[in-house]
C-alpha positions in Angstrom: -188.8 187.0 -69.3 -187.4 183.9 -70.8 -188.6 180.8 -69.3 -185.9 177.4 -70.5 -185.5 174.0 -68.8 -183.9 173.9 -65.5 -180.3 172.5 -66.1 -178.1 171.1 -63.2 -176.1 174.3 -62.2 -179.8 175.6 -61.7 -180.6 173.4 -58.7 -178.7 175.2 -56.0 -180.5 178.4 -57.0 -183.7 176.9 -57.3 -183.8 175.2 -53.9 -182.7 178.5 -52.5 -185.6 180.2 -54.3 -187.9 177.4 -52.9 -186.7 177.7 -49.7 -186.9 181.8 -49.8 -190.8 181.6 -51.2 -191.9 179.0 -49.1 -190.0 179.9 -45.9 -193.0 182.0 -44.7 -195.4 179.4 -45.0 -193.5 176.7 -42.9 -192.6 178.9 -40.5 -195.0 181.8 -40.0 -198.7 179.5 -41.4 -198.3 176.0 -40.7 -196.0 176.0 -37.6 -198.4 177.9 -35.5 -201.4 176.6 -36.6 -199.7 172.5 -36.1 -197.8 173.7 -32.9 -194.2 172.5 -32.1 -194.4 168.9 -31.3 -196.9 168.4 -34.7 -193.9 170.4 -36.4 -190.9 168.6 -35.0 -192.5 165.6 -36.7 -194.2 166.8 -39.8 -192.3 169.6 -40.7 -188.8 170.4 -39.5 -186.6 169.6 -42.3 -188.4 171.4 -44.9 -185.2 172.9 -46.0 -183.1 169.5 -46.2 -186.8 168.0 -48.1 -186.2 171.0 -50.6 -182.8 170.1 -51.4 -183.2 166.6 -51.7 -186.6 166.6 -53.6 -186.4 169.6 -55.9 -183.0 167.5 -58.1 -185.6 164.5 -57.8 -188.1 166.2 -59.7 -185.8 167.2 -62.7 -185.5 163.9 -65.0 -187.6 165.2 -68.4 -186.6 161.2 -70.1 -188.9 160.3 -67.0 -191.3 163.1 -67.6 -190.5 165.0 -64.9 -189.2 168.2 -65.6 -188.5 171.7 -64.0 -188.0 175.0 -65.8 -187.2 178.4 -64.9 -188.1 181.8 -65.4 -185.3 184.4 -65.6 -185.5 188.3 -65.7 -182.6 190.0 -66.8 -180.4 187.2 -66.5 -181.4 186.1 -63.1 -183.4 183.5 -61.8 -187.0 184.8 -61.1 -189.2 181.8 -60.6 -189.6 177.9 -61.3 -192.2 175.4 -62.2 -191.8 171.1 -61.6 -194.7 168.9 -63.0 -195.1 165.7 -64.0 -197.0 163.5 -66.7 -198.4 160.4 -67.0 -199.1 160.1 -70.6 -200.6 156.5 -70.5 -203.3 157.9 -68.3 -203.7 161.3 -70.1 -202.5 162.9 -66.3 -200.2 165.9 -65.2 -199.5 167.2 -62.1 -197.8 170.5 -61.3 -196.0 170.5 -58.1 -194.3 173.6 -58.0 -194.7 177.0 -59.3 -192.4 179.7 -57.2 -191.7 183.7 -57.9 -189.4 185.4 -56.0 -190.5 188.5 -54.4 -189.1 191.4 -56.3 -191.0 189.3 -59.5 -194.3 188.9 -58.3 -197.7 190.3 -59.8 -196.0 190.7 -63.2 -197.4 187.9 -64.8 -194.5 185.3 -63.9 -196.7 182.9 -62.3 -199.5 183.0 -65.4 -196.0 182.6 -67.5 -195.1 179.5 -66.0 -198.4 177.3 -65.4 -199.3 178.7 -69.5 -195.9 176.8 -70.3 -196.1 174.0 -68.2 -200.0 173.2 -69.0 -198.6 173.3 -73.0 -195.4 171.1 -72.1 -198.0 168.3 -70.3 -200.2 168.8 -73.2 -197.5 167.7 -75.9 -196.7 165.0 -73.2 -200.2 163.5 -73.7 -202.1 164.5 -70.8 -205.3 165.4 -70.9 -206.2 166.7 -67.5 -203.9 168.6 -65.1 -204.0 168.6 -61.6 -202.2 171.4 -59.6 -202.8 171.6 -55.7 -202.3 174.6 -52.5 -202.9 175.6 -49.5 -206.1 176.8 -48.0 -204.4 179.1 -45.9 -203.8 183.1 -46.3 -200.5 182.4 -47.5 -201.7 180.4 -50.4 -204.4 183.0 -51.6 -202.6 184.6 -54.3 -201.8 180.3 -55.6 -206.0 179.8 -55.6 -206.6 183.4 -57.4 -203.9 182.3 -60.1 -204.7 179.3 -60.5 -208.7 180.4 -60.8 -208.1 182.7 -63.4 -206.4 180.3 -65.6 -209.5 177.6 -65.6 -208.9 175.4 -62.8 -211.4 174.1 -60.9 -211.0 174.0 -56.8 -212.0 170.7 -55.0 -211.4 171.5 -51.1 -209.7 168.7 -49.6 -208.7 169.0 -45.7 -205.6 167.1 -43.6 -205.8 167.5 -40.3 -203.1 167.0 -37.6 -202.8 165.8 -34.2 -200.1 165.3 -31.6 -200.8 162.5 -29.5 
């Protein structure tokens, strides 16, 4: 595994790799549990919000950065944080492994590197949220077992 900085011929591939991990979550956890009208609203365009966010979040003179993991030459995963070194504060936004990579340390891999890059940005405290849903269950164990400390926080949704 080699894990580099993301560069711009890597955005198509990551915002299809977003789109293939978090497809199942979208689709199969939050659409059912929000319903269709909830979804419509909230939800819909999660592809289109991938591709136009993911690019967003790649601009390291802005401390913003995205890097990916590849195996064998192919893209395997990604991680997106940002810092705020005036405040001592990261925040990972993404960490995604594509399904033929997962449970062989990828995940570890990229928060280890990303937790190091916010540290020689200055920060002093990381923050890294998920889902309390099954989907998100492998995200919490990780994310456990590396030292980070769950604060439940619940959004609730309503169609009126």
């Amino acid at each position: 595994m080699f894990i580099r900085s993301c560069t711009e011929s890597d955005l198509p591939r990551v915002v299809n790799l977003a789109v293939e991990v978090f497809g199942p979550f979208h689709e199969n956890s939050f659409r059912p549990a929000v319903g269709e009208v909830v979804f419509a609203h909230q939800d819909a365009d999660w592809r289109a919000d991938y591709a136009r966010q993911l690019p967003e979040l790649h601009s390291p003179d802005d401390h913003r950065e995205i890097v990916v993991a590849e195996v064998d030459g192919g893209l395997a995963g990604f991680a997106a944080w940002t810092a705020s070194p005036a405040d001592g504060r990261g925040e990972i936004t993404h960490v995604a492994v594509s399904g033929d990579h997962r449970r062989l340390g990828l995940g570890r891999a990229l928060c280890e590197h990303a937790f190091e890059q916010l540290r020689a940005a200055g920060a002093r405290v990381v923050t890294i949220g998920t889902g309390g849903d099954d989907f998100h269950a492998p995200a919490r164990a990780l994310y456990a077992s590396l030292g980070c400390t769950p604060f439940p926080l619940v959004t609730y949704y309503r169609e009126l």
